[in-house]
N, C-alpha and C positions, 0 to 999 in steps of 0.2 A: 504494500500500500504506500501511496504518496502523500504526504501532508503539503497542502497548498491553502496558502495565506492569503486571502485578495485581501488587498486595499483598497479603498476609496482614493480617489486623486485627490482627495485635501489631506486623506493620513485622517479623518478624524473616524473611520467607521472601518472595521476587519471582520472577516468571517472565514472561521478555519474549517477547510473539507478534507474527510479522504477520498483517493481518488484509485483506480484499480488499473495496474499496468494495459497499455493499449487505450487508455482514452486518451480522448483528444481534448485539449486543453479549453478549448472555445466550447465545446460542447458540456464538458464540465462548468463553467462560468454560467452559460445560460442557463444551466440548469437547479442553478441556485439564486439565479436573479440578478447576476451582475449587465450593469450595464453596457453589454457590446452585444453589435446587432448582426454582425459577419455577414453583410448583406451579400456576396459572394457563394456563400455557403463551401469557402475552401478553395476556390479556383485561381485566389491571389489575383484578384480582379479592384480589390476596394482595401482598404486601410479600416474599414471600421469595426477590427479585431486587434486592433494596435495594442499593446498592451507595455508595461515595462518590468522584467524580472531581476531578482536579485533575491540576493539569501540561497544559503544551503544549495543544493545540488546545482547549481548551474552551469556550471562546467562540465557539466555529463550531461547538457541539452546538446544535439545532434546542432551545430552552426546552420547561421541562414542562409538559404542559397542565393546566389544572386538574383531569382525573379524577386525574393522575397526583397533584400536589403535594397532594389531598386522602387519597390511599392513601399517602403518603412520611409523612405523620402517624404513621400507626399503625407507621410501623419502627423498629426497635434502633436509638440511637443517630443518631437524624439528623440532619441539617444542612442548612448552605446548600448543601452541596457533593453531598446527595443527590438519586439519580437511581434509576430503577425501570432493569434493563438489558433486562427484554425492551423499552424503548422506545426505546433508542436504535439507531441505524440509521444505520452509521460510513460516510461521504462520501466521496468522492476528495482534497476538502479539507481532511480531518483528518489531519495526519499522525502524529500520537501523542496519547499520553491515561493517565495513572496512574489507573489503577482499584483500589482498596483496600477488600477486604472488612470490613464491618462489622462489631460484637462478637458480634453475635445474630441471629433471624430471627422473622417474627411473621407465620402464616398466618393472613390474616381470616378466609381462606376456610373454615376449621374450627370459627370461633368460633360 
């Protein structure tokens, strides 16, 4: 099992979940109410699965590929620390992960 921490973008609201190797990261979010909308639904079409990681395993997330880190461009707010979450795809050897929502969201896919 995976311990994942979302954040709220201001840092004032967390909700700890577990999570069962092979889920996908965006699909665990939604499914607990955070707000990203992956209007895409995984296609790396839109940015509004942007997310920012940090804490505990992150260095055992599999790197973004370059369609990814080319769509991480276009989002609110990013960083080094940004990842798209319909792409991550949480391991047996992740055991935790702080996910913190970003300020904003920016659908390419409407531009």
């Amino acid at each position: 099992m995976t311990r994942i921490r979302f954040l709220s973008a201001d840092g004032n609201r967390e909700l700890v979940v577990e999570a069962e190797p092979g889920t996908r990261l965006l699909e665990l979010a939604q499914a607990h109410g955070q707000p990203l909308e992956g209007t895409c639904e995984g296609a790396m079409a839109c940015s509004t699965c942007h997310v920012l990681i940090s804490g505990g395993d992150t260095a055992k997330l599999t790197p973004p590929s370059d369609e990814e880190e080319d769509m991480l461009d276009f989002a609110v707010g990013a960083s080094r620390a940004s990842r798209l979450a319909c792409q991550i795809r949480l391991t047996a050897d992740i055991a935790a992960l702080d996910v913190r929502m970003p300020p904003g969201a920016v659908d390419m896919s409407r531009r």
